[in-house]
C-alpha positions in Angstrom: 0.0 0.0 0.0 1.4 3.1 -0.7 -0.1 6.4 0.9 0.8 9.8 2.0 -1.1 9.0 5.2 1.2 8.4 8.0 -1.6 6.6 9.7 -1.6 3.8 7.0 2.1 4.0 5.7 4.6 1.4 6.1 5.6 0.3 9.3 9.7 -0.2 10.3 10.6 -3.9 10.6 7.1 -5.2 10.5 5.3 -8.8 9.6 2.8 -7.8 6.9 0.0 -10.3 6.5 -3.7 -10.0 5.1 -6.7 -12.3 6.1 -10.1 -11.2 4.6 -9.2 -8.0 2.9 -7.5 -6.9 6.4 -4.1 -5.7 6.5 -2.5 -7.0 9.6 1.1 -4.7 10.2 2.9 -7.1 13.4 6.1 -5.6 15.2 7.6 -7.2 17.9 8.6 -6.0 21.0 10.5 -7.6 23.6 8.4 -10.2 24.1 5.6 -8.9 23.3 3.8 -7.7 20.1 1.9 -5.0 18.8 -0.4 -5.6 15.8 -1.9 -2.7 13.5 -5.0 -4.0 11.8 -6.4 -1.9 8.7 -9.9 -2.6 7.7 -11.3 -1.9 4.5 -14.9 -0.1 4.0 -17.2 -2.2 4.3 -15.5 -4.9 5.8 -18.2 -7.9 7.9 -16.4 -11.2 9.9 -19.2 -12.9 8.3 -18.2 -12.5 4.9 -15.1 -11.7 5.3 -12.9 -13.9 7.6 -15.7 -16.7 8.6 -15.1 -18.4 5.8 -11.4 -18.1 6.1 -11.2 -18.7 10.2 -14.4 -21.0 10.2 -16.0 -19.6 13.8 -19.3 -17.6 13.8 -16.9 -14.6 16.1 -14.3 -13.6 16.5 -12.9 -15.7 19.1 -10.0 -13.4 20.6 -9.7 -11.2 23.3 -8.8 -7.5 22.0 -7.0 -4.2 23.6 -6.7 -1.1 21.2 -7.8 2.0 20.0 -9.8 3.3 17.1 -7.2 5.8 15.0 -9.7 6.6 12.4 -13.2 5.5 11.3 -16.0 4.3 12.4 -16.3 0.3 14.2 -19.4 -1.3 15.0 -19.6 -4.9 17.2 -21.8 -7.5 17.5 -21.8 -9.7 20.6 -23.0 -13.2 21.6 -25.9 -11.8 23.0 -26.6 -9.8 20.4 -25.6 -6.7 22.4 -23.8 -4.2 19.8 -21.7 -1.3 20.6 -20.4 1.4 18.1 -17.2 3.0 18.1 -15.9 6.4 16.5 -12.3 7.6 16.1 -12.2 11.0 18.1 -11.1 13.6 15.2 
């Protein structure tokens, strides 16, 4: 990808990978490791990584924060929450 934004440019000494159209940017840090995950518009686990992954969810337990955009989640229960980068 190549971009002006320095958001979304390239990251120094990082893993690139992509699963279901999402850019997945992985740096490691001691031994630890910090993931940058670019969506594209649009993007739905159920047609986009279920049939890659093979579970209904998501399945992982997250920590992050929203840089730009918008996110929306579905639970489980069917409880969804919406999520807006600050600007």
């Amino acid at each position: 990808m190549t971009t002006t934004d320095t958001l979304l440019g390239p990251l120094k000494n990082a893993e690139r990978h992509e699963i279901g159209g999402v850019q997945v940017d992985v740096v490691r840090t001691g031994n630890s490791r910090v993931k940058r995950l670019v969506y594209p518009v649009g993007f739905r686990w159920s047609k986009d990584v279920k049939p890659v992954i093979g579970t209904e969810l998501c399945e992982h337990a997250h920590v992050g924060f929203l840089a730009a955009g918008r996110l929306a989640i579905q639970y489980r229960d069917g409880e969804m929450e919406e999520y807006v980068a600050p600007k």
